[in-house]
C-alpha atoms as an extended CHARMM CRD file, in Angstrom:
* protein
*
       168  EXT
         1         1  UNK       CA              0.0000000000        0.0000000000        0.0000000000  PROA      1               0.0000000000
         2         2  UNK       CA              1.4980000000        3.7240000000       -1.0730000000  PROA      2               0.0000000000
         3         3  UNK       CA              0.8080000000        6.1700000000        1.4000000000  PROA      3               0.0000000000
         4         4  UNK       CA              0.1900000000        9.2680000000       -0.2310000000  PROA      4               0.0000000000
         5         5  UNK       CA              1.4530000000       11.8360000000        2.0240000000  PROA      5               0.0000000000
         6         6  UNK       CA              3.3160000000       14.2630000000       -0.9660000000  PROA      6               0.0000000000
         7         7  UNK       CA              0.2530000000       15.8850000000       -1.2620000000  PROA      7               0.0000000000
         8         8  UNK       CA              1.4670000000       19.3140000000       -0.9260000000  PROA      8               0.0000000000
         9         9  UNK       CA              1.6200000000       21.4170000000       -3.5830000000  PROA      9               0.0000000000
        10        10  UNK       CA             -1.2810000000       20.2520000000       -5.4600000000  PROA      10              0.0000000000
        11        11  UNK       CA             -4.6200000000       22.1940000000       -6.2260000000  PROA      11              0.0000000000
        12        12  UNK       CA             -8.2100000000       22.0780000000       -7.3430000000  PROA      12              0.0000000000
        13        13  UNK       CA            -11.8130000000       21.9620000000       -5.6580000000  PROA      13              0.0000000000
        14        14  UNK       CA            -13.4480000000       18.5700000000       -5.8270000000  PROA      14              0.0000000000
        15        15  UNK       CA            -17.0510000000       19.3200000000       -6.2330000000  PROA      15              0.0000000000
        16        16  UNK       CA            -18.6590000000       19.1250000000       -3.0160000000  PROA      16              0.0000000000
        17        17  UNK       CA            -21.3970000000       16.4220000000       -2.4690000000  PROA      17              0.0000000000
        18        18  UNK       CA            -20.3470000000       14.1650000000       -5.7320000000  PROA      18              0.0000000000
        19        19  UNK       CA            -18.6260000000       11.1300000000       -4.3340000000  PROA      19              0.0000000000
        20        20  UNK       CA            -14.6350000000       10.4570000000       -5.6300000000  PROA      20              0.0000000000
        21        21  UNK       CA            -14.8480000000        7.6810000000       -8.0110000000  PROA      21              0.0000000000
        22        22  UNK       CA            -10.9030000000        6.9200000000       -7.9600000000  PROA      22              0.0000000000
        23        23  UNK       CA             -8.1550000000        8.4230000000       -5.9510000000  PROA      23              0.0000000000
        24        24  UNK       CA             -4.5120000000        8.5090000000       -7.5110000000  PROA      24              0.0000000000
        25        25  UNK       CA             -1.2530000000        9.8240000000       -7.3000000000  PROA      25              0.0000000000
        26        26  UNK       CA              0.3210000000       11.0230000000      -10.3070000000  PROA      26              0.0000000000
        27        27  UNK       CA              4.4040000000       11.7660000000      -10.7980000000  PROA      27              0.0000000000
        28        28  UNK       CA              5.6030000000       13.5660000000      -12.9820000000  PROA      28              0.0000000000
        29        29  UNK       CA              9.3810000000       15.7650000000      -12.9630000000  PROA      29              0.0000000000
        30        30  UNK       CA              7.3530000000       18.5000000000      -10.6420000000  PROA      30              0.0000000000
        31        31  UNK       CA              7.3220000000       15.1150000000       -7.7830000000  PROA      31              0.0000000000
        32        32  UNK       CA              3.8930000000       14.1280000000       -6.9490000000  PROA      32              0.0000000000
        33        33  UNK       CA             -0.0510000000       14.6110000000       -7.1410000000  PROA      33              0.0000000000
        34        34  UNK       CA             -3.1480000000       13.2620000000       -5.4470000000  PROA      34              0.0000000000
        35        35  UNK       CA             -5.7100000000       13.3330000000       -8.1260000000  PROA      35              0.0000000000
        36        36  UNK       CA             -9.3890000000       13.2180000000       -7.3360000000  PROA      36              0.0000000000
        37        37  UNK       CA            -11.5680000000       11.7000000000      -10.6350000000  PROA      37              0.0000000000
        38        38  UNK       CA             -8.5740000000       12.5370000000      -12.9370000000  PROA      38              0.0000000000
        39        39  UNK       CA             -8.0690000000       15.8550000000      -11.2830000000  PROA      39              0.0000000000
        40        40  UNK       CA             -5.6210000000       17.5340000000       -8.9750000000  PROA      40              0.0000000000
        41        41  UNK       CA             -6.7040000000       17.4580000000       -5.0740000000  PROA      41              0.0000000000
        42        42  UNK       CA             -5.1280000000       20.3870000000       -3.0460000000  PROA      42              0.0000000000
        43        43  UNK       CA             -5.5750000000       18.6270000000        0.6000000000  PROA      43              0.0000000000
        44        44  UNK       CA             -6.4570000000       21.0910000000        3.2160000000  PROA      44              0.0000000000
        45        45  UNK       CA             -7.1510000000       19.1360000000        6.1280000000  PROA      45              0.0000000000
        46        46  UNK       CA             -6.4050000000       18.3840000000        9.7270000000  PROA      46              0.0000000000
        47        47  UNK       CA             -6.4570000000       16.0330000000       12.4440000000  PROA      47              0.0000000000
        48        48  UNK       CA            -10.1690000000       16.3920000000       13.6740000000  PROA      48              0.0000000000
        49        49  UNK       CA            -12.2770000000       14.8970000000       16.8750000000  PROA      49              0.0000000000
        50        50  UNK       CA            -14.8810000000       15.8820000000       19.2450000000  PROA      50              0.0000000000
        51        51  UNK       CA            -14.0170000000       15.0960000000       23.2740000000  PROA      51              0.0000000000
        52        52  UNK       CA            -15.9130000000       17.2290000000       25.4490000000  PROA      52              0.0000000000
        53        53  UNK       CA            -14.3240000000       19.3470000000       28.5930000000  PROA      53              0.0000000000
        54        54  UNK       CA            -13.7940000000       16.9720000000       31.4440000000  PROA      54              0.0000000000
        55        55  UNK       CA            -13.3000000000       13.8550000000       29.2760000000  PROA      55              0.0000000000
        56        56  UNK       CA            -10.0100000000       11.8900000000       28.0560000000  PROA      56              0.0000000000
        57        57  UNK       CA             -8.6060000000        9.8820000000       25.4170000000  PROA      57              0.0000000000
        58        58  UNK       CA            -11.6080000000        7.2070000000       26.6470000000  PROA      58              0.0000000000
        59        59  UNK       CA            -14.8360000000        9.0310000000       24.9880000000  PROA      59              0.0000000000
        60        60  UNK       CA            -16.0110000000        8.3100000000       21.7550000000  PROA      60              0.0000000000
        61        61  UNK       CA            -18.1630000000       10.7340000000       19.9330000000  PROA      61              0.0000000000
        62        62  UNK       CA            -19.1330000000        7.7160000000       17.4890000000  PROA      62              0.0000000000
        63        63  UNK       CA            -20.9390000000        5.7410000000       20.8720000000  PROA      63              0.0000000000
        64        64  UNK       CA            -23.1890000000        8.4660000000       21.4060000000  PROA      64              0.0000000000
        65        65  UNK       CA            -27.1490000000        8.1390000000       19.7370000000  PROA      65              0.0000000000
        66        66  UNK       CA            -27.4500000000        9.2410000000       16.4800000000  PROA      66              0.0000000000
        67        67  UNK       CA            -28.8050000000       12.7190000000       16.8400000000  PROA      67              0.0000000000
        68        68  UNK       CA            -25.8910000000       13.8070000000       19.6440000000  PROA      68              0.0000000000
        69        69  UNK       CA            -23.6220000000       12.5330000000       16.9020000000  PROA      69              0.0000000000
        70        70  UNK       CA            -25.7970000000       14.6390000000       13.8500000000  PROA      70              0.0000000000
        71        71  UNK       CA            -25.7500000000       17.6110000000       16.0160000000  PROA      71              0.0000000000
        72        72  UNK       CA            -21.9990000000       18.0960000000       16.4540000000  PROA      72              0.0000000000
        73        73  UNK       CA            -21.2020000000       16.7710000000       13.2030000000  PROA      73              0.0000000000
        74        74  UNK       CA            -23.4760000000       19.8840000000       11.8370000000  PROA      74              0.0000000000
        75        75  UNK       CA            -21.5330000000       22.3600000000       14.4790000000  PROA      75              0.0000000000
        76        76  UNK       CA            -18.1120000000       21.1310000000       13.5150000000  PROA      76              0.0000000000
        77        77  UNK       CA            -18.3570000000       20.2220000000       10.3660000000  PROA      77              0.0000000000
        78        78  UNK       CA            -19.8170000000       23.6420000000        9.4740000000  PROA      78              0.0000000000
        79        79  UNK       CA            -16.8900000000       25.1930000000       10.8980000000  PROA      79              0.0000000000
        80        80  UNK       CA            -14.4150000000       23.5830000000        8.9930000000  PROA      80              0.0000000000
        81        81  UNK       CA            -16.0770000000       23.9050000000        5.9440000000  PROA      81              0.0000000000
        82        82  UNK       CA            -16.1630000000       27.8520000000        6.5530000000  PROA      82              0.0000000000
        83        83  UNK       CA            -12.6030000000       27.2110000000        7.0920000000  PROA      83              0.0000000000
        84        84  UNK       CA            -11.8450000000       25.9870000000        3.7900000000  PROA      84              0.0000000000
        85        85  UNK       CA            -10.9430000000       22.8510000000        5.3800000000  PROA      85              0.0000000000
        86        86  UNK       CA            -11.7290000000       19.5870000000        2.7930000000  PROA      86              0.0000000000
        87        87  UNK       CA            -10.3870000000       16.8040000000        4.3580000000  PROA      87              0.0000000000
        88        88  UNK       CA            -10.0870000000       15.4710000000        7.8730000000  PROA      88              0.0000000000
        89        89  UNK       CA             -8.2570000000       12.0920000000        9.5320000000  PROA      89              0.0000000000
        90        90  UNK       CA            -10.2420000000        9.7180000000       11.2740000000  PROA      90              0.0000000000
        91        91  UNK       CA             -9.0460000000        6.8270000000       13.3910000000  PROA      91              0.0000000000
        92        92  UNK       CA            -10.3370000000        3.5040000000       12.0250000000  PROA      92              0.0000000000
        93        93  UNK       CA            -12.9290000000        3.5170000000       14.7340000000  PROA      93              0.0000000000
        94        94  UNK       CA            -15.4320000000        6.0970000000       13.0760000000  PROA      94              0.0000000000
        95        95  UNK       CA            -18.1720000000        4.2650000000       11.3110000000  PROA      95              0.0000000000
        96        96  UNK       CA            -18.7670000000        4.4040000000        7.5060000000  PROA      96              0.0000000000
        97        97  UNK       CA            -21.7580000000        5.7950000000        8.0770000000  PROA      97              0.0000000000
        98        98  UNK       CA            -20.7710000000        9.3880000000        9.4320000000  PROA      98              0.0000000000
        99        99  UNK       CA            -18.0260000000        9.2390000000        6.7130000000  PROA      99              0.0000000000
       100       100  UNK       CA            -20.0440000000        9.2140000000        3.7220000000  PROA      100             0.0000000000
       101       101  UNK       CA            -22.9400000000       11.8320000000        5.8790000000  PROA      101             0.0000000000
       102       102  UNK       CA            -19.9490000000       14.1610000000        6.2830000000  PROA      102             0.0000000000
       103       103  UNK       CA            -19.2410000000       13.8600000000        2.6770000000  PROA      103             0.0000000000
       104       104  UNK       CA            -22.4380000000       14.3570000000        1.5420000000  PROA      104             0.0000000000
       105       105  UNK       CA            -23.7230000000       17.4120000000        3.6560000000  PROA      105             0.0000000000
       106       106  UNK       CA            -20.6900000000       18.7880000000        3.7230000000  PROA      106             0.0000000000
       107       107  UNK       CA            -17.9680000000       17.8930000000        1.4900000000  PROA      107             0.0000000000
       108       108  UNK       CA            -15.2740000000       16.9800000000        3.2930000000  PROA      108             0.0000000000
       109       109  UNK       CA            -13.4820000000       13.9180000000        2.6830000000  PROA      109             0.0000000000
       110       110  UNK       CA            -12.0290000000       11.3760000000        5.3060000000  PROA      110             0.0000000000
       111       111  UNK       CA             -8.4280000000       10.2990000000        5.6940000000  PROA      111             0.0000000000
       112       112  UNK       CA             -9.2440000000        6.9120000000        7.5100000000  PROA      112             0.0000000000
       113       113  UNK       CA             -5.8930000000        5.9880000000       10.2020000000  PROA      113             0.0000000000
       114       114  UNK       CA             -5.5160000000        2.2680000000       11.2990000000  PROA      114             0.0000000000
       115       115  UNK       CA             -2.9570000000        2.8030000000       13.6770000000  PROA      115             0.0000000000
       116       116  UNK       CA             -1.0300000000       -0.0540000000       13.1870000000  PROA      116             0.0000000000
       117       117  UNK       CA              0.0370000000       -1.2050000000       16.8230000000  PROA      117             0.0000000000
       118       118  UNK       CA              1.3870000000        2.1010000000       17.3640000000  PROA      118             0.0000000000
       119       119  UNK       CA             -0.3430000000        2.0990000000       21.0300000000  PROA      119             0.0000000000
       120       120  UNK       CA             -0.5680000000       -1.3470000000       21.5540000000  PROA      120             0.0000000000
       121       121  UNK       CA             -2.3650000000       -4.1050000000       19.9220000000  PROA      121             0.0000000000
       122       122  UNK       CA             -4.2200000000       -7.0830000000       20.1720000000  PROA      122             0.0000000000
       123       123  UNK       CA             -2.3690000000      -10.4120000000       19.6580000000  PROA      123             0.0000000000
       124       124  UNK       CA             -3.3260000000      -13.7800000000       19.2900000000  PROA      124             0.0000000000
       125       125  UNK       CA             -6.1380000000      -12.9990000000       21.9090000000  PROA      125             0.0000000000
       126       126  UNK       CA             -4.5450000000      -10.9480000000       24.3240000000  PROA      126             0.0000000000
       127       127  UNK       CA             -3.5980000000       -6.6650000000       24.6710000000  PROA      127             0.0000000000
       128       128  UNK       CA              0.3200000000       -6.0010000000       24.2130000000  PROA      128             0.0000000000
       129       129  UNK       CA              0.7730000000       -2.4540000000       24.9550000000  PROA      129             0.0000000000
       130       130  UNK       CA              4.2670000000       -2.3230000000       23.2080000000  PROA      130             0.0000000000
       131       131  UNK       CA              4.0740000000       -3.0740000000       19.7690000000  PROA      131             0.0000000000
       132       132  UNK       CA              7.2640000000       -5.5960000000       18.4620000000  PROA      132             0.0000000000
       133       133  UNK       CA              7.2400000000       -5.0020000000       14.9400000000  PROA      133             0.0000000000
       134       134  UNK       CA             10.1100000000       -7.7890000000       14.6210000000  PROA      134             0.0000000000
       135       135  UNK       CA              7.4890000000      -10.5950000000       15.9690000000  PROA      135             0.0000000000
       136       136  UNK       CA              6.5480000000      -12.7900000000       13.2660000000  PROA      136             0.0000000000
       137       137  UNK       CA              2.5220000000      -13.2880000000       15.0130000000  PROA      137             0.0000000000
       138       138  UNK       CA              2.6230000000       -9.1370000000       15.5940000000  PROA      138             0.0000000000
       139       139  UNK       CA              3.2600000000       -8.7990000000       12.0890000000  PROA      139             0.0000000000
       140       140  UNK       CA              0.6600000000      -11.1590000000       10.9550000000  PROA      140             0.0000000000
       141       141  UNK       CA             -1.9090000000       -9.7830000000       13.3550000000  PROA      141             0.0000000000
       142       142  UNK       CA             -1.3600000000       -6.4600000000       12.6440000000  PROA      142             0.0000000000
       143       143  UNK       CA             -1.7280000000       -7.2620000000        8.8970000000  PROA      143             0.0000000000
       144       144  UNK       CA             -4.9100000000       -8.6720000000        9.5170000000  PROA      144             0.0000000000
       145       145  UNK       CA             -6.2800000000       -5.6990000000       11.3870000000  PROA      145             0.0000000000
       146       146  UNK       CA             -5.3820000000       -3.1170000000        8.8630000000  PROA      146             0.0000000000
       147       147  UNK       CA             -6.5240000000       -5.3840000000        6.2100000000  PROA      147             0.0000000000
       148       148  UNK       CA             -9.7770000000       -5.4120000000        7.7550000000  PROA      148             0.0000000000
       149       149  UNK       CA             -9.9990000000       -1.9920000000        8.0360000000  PROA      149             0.0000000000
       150       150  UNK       CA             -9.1180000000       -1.5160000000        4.5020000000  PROA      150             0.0000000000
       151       151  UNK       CA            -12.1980000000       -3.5660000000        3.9900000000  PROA      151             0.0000000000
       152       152  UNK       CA            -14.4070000000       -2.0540000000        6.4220000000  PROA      152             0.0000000000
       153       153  UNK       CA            -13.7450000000        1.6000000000        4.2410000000  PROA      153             0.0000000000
       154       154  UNK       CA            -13.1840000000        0.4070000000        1.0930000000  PROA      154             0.0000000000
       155       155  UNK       CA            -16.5650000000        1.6490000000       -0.4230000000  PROA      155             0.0000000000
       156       156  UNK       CA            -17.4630000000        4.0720000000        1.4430000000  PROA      156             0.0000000000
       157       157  UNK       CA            -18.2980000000        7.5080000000       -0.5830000000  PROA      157             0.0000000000
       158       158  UNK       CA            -15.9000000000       10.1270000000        1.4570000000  PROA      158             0.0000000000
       159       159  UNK       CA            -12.3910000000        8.1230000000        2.0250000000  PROA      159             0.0000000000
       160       160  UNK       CA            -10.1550000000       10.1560000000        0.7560000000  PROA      160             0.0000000000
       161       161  UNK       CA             -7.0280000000        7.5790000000        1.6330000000  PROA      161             0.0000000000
       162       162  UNK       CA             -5.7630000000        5.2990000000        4.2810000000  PROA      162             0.0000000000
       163       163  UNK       CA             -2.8370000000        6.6220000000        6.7680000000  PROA      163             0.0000000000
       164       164  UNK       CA             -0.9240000000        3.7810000000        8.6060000000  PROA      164             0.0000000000
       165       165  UNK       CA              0.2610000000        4.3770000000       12.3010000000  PROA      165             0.0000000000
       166       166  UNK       CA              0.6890000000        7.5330000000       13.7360000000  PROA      166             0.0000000000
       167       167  UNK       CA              3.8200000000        9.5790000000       14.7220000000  PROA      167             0.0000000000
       168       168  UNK       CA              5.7890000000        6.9270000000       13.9850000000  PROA      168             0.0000000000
């Protein structure tokens, strides 16, 4: 899997509320492009999530009832688009669902991040909260997990692109 990450330098509006059909990087001498339907994608995005005052790294917006969830999606959401803001990255753990309604009320695409094991995983069964990349089963599980989340996104209108791990 190519991460696309060299998306800097690249420009156009993808028009809001039509769903990307195909998402591609393009190289030529000037280095590299993400291309949205054939076309240039300028990505101006950010790292975006909802935890209230008072809560930690615990809460999840996404296990809240539907119309808590609408209603901050339509606050936040609104914001960023006034911002100019067309993408944002998602953990794997946001559900399809409020990545395509995010694309289609308002446009922005998701960047969807399996982490990878970068804070611990589950192996064979059990929580190892220091991720050995050089174990054969960590590999393997690992694998599996962002395979599945691959899966879990792969049709869903919105995803931008897949980011693996985090600050690594």
């Amino acid at each position: 899997i190519r991460l696309i990450l060299t998306t800097v330098g690249c420009a156009l509006t993808v028009s809001a509320w039509a769903a990307p059909q195909q998402v591609t990087d393009y190289e030529d001498d000037a280095g590299y492009q993400l291309h949205v339907d054939g076309e240039p994608y300028f990505v101006r995005g950010m790292n975006w999530g909802y935890m209230p005052i008072g809560e930690n790294y615990r809460y999840s917006l996404w296990d809240r009832d539907d119309a808590f969830v609408e209603a901050v999606l339509r606050r936040e959401m609104g914001l960023l688009k006034a911002a100019g803001v067309n993408s944002i990255r998602q953990y794997d753990d946001i559900p399809p669902r409020w990545v395509e309604w995010i694309w289609e009320n308002y446009g922005i695409s998701t960047m969807i991040n399996p982490l990878v094991g970068r804070y611990g995983a589950e192996i064979d069964g059990r929580w190892v909260p220091n991720t050995d990349y050089s174990d054969e089963a960590t590999r393997a599980a690992l694998k599996e997990q962002t395979l599945a989340s691959i899966e879990r996104y792969k049709d869903t209108p919105g995803v931008l692109l897949w980011l693996l791990a985090n600050e690594t």
